[in-house]
C-alpha positions in Angstrom: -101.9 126.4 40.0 -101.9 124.0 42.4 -100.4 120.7 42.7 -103.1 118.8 41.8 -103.9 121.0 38.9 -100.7 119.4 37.5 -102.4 115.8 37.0 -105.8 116.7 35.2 -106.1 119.2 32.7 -108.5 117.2 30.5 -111.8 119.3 31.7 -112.9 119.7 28.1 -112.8 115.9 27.0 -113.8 115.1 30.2 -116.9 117.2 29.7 -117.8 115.7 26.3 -117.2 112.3 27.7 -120.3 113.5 30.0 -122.4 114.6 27.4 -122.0 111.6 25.5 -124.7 110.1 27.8 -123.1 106.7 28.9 -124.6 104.9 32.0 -121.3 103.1 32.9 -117.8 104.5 33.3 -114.6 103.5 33.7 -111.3 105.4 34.8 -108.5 104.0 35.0 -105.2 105.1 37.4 -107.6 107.5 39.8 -104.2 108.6 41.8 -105.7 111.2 43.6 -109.3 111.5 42.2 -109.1 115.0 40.7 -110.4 114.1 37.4 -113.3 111.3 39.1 -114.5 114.1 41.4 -114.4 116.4 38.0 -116.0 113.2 35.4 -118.6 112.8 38.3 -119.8 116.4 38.6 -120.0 116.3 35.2 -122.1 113.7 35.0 -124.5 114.2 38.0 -125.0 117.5 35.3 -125.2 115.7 32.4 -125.9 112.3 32.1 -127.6 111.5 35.6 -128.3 107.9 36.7 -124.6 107.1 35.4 -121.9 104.2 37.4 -119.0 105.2 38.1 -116.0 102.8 38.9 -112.6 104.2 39.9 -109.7 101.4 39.4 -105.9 101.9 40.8 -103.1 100.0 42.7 -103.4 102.5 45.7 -100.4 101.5 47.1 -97.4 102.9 45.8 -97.2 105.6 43.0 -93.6 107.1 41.9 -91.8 104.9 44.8 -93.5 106.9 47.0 -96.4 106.0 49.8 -99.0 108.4 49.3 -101.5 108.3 52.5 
């Protein structure tokens, strides 16, 4: 396990989100992008010709800088 694999372990609900067939997404707190990059493979499989926003504060998570 790595340390991302710590902050998305939602594969399967992510998955069913994708095969729901929605054109426009939303995710909300992105940190990293682990589970965007995951959501939008899904999708490209599933539900092509989807949107995808990502929405976070980028700036400061856990009092740390993280770039």
């Amino acid at each position: 396990m790595t340390e991302n694999d710590r902050w998305f372990d939602f594969q399967d609900f992510y998955t069913f989100v994708a095969k729901l067939g929605f054109k426009n997404l939303v995710e909300v707190g992105v940190y990293k992008g682990d589970s965007l990059l995951f959501l939008a493979g899904q999708l490209e499989a599933y539900s092509p010709g989807y949107t995808l926003h990502a929405v976070d504060l980028w700036d400061q998570s856990f009092g740390v800088m993280d770039y």
